[in-house]
RODO-2510 file (C-alpha; in nm, 4 decimals, decimal comma):
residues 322
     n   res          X          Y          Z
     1     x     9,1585     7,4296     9,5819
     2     x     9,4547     7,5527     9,3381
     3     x     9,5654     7,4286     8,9810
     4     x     9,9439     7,4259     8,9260
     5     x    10,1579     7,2673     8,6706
     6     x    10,2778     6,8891     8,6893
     7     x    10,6862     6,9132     8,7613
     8     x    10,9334     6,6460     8,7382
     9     x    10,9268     6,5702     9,1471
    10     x    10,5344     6,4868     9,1029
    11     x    10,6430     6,1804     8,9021
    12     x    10,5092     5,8916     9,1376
    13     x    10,2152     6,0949     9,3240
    14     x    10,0488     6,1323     8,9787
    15     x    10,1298     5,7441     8,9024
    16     x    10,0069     5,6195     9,2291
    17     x     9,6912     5,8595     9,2141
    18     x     9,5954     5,7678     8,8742
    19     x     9,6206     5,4023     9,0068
    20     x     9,3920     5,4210     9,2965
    21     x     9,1686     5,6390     9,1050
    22     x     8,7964     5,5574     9,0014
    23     x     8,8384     5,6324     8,6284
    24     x     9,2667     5,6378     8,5380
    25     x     9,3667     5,4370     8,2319
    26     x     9,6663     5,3817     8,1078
    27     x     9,6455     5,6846     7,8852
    28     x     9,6670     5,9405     8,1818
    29     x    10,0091     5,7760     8,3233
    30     x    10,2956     5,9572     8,2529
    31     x    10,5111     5,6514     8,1376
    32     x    10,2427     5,6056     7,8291
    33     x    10,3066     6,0401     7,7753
    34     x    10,6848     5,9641     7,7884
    35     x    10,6461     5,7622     7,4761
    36     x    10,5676     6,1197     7,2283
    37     x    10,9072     6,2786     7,1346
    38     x    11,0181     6,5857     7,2404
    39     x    10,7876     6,8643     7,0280
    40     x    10,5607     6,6766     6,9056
    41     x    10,2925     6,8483     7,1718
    42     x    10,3053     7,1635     7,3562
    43     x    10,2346     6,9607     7,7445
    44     x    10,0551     7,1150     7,9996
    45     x    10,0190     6,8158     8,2424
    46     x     9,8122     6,9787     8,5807
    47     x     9,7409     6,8738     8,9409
    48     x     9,4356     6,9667     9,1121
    49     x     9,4929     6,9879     9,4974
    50     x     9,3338     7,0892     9,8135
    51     x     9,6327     7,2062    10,0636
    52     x     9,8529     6,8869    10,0702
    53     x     9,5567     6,6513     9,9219
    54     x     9,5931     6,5561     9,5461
    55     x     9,2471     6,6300     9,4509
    56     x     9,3075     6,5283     9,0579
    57     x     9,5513     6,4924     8,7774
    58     x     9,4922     6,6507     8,4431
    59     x     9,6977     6,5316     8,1496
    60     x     9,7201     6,7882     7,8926
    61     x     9,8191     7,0320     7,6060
    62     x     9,7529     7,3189     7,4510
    63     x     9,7328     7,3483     7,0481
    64     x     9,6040     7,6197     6,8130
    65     x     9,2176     7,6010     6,6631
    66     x     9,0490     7,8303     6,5049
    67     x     9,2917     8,1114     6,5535
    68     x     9,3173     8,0516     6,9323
    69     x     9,5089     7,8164     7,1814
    70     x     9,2862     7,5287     7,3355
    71     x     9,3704     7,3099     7,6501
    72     x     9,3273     6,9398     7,5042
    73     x     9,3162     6,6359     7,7283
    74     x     9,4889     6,4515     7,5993
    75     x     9,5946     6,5022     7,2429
    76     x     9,8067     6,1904     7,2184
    77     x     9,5546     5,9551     7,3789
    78     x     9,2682     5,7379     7,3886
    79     x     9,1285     5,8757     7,6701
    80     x     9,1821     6,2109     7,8564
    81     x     9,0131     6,4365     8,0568
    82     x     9,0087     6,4937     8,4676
    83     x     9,1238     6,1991     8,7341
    84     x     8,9408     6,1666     9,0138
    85     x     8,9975     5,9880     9,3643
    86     x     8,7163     5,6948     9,3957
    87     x     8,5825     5,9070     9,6807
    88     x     8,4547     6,2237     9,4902
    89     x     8,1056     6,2839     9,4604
    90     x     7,9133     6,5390     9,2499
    91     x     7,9955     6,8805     9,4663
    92     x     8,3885     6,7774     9,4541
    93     x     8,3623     6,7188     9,1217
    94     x     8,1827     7,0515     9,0320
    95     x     8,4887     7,2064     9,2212
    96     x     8,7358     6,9841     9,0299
    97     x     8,6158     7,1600     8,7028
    98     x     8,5567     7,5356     8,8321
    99     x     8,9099     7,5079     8,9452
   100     x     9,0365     7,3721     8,6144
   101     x     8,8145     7,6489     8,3767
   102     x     8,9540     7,9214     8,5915
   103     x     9,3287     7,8654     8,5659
   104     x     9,2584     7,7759     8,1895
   105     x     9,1019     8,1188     8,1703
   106     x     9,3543     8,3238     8,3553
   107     x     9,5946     8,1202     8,0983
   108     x     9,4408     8,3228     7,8452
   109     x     9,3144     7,9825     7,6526
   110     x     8,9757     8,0221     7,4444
   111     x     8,8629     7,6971     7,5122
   112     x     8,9082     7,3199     7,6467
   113     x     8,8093     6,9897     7,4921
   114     x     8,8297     6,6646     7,6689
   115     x     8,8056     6,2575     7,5651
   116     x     8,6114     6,1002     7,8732
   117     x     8,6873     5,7166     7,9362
   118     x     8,3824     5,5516     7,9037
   119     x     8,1337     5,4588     8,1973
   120     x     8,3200     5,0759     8,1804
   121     x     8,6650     5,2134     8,2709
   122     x     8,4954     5,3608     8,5831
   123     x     8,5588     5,1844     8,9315
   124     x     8,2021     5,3051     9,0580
   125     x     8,0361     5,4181     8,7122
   126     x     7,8952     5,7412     8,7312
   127     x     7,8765     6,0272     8,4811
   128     x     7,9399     6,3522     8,7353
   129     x     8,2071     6,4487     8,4616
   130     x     7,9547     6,4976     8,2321
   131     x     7,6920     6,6638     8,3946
   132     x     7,9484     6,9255     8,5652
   133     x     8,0674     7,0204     8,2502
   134     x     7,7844     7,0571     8,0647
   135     x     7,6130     7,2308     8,3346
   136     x     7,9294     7,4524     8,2835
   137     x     7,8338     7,5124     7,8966
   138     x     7,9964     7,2646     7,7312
   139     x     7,8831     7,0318     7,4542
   140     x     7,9568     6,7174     7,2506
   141     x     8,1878     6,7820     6,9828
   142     x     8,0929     6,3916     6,9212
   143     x     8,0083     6,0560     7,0550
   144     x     8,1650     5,7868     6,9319
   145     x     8,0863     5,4093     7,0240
   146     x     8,3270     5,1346     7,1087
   147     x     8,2678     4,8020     7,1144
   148     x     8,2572     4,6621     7,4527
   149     x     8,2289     4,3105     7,5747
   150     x     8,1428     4,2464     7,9201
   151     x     8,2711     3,9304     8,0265
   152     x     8,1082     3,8587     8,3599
   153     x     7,8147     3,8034     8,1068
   154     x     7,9601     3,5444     7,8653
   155     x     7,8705     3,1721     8,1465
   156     x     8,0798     2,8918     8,1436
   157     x     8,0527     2,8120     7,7687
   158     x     8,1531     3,0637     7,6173
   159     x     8,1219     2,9996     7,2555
   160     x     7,7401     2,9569     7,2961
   161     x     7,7328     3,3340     7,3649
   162     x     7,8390     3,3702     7,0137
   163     x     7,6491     3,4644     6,7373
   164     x     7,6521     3,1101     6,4777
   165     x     7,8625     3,3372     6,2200
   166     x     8,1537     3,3936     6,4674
   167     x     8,1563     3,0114     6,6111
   168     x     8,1469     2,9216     6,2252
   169     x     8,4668     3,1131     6,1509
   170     x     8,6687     2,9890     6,4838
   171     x     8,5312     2,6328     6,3676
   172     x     8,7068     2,6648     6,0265
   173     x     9,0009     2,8305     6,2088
   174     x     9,0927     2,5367     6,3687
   175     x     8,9609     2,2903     6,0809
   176     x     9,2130     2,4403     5,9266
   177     x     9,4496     2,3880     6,1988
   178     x     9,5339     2,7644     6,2810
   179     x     9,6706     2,8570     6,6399
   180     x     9,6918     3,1428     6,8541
   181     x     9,9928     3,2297     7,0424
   182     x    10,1103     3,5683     7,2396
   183     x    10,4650     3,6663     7,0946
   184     x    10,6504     3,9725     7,1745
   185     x    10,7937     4,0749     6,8436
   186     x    10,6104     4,3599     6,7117
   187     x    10,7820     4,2837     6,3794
   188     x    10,5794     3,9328     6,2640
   189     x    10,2531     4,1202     6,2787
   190     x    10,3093     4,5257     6,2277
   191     x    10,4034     4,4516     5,8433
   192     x     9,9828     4,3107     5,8223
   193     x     9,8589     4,5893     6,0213
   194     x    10,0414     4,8318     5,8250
   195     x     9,9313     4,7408     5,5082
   196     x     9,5799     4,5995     5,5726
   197     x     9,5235     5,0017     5,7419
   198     x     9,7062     5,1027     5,4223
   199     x     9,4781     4,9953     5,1743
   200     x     9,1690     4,9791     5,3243
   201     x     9,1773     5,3514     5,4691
   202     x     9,5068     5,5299     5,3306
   203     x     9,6657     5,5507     5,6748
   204     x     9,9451     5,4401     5,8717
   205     x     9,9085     5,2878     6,1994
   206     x     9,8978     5,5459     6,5445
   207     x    10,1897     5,4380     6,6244
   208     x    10,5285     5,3703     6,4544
   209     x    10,6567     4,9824     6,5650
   210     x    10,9657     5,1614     6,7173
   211     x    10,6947     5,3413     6,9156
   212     x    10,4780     5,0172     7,0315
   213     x    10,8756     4,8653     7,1338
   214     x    10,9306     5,2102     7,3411
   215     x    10,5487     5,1768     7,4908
   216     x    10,6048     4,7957     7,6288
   217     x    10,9407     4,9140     7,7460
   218     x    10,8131     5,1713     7,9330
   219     x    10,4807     5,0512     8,0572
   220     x    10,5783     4,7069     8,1007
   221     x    10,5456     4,3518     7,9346
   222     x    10,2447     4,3229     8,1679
   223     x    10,0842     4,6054     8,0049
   224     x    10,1302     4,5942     7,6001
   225     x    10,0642     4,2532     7,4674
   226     x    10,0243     4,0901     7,1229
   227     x     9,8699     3,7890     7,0089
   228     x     9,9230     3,6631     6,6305
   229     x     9,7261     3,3581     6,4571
   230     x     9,9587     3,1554     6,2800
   231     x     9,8750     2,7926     6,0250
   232     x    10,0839     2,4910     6,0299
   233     x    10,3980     2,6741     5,8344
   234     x    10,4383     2,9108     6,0845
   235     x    10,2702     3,2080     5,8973
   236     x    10,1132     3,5285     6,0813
   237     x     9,7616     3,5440     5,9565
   238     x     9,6098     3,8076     6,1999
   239     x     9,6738     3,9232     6,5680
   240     x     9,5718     4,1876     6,8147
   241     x     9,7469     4,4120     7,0574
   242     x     9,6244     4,4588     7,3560
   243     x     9,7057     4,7543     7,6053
   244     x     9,6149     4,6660     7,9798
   245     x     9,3838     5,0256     8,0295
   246     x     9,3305     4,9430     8,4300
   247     x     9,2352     4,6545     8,6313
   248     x     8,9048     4,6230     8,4929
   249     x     8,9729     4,6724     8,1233
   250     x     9,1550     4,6018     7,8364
   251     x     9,1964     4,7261     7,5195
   252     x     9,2110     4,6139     7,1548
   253     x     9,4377     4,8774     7,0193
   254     x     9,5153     4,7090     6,6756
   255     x     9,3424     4,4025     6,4992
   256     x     9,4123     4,3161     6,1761
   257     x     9,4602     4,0164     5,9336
   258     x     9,6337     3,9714     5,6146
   259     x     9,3430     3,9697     5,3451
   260     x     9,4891     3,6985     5,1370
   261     x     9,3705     3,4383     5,4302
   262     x     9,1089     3,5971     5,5172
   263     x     8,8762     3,2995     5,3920
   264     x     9,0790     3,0774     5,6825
   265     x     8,9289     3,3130     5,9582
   266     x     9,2175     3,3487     6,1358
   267     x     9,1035     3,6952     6,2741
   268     x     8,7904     3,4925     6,4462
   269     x     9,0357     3,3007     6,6431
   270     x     9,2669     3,5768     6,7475
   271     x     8,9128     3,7238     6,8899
   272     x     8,7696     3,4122     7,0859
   273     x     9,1229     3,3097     7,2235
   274     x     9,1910     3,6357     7,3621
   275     x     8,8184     3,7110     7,4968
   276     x     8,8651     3,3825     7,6852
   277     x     9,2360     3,5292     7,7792
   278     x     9,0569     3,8495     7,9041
   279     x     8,7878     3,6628     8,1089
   280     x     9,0807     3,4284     8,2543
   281     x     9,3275     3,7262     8,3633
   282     x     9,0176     3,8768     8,5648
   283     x     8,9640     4,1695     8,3397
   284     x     8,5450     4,2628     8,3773
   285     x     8,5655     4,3804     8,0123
   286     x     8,7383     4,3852     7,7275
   287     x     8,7042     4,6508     7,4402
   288     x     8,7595     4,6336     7,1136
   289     x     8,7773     4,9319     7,0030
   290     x     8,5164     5,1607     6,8133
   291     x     8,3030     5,0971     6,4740
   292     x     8,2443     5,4706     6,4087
   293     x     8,4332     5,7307     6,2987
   294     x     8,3187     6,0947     6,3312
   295     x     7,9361     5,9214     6,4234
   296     x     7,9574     5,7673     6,0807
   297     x     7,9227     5,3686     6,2118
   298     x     8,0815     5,1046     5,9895
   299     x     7,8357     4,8507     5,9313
   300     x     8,0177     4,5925     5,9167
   301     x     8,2690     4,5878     6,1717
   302     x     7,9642     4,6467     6,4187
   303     x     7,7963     4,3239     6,3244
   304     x     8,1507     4,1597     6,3260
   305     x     8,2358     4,2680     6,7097
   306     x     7,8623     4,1919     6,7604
   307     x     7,8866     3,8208     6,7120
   308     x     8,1189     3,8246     6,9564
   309     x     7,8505     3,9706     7,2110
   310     x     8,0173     4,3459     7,1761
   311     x     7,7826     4,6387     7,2246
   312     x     7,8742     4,9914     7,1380
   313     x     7,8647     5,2453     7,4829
   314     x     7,9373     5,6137     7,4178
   315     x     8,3194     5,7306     7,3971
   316     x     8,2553     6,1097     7,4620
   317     x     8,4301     6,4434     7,3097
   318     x     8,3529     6,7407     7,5222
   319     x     8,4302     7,0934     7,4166
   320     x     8,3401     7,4092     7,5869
   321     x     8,4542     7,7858     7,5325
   322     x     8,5895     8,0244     7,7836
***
């Protein structure tokens, strides 16, 4: 088993791999890494093979921390950390990650740190990740939770599943004669997003809109989608984008809603028409995203994904030394 650096040629093994994998998202593709500029991270994208076989595929780069250089997985995404084939079990796995420790040491790196998707993204859940790296001395830099609905779960009427607060607000939604509607241009609902993120934390969105343009156009239509609530006039009152993470899930990157309407619930109908979008495309869950920051939970945005039969499952930050 050897560890060697991703080169251009490796372009569509590592795309195929990651798609016939047991746990590849979007996140480890390398048309979703072609969307950071130039510079903006030092890349160390690595294959993991055994002769000819393409064992596993680890985005990556390194960065400086505490005086040292780290191997991150992946810096610029959701969700990082070793790709495996559906067909490893817990010895090839072990192997996966002595191999990977070992070239990071002979690198000369002090340490490696690692975003694991969660068990959900998983084609056969199991958590042989985990347990081979902390056997291996690592730890939990933190566990976040993100707010997964499982749709299999949800019956034939759907809005019963609901808690009465979130069927209230869709009610007065469409009372009020609101709609939901996918639309491709970024530029009716970034302007919310960016301002409702704005005020209410002091920070700009991950990405730039010229960034979420470059991501559709080089994932796909199929993969980056956005939904927008609109009233009678025509105005954008909330929406969601949604990034399509793997067959099985997909992903509420960005919700948001312009205050100013908020008393309309428009952002209560952007949630039930694309859970019922979700459950209709064949996706086994959707995710909206997580309700704590740093393991500090956000009270209310928990009981808000709640009521729409969410429930928080770990989004893990491993970090070992060498």
């Amino acid at each position: 088993m050897r560890v060697r650096p991703a080169q251009p040629g490796d372009r569509d093994r590592w795309t195929d791999f990651v798609q016939r994998s047991n746990n590849g998202t979007v996140f480890h593709l390398p048309d979703f890494l072609d969307y950071h500029p130039e510079g903006r991270f030092r890349n160390r994208h690595l294959l993991v093979e055994g002769g000819k076989k393409l064992l596993a595929v680890v985005p990556g780069a390194v960065s400086e921390r505490d005086g040292a250089t780290w191997f991150r997985s992946y810096p610029g995404a959701s969700y990082g950390g070793p790709v495996l084939a559906d067909e490893t079990g817990l010895r090839d796995t072990g192997k996966v990650v002595d191999a990977l420790l070992d070239y990071c040491r002979e690198q000369g790196w002090a340490g490696v740190e690692m975003t694991l998707p969660p068990q959900v993204y998983f084609r056969r859940p199991h958590n042989y990740l985990d347990f081979s790296l902390i056997k291996r001395g690592f730890e939990y830099r933190k566990r976040e939770l993100t707010a997964v609905i499982d749709l299999s779960r949800l019956g034939e009427e759907l809005d019963l599943a609901f808690r009465s607060s979130a069927r209230r607000g869709v009610r007065k939604a469409r009372k009020n004669d609101l709609h939901v509607e996918e639309n491709e241009d970024f530029s009716l609902f970034y302007p919310i997003l960016e301002s409702n993120l704005q005020d209410r934390h002091g920070v700009s969105p991950t990405h730039t809109r010229e960034e979420l343009e470059l991501l559709r156009k080089l994932l796909g239509g199929e993969r980056v989608r956005q939904f927008i609530t609109r009233d009678p006039e025509g105005r954008v009152m909330a929406g969601m984008v949604m990034f399509h993470c793997n067959p099985r899930v997909t992903l509420a990157f960005y919700i948001s809603h312009d205050s100013e309407f908020q008393k309309l619930r428009p952002v209560n109908l952007v949630y039930r028409e694309v859970l019922n979008w979700a459950r209709q495309r064949g996706y086994h869950y959707l995710d909206l995203g997580t309700f704590t920051l740093d393991m500090t939970v956000n009270y209310g945005l928990c009981r808000f994904k709640e009521s729409f039969t969410a429930r928080g499952v770990f989004r893990d930050t491993l970090q070992g030394t060498l």
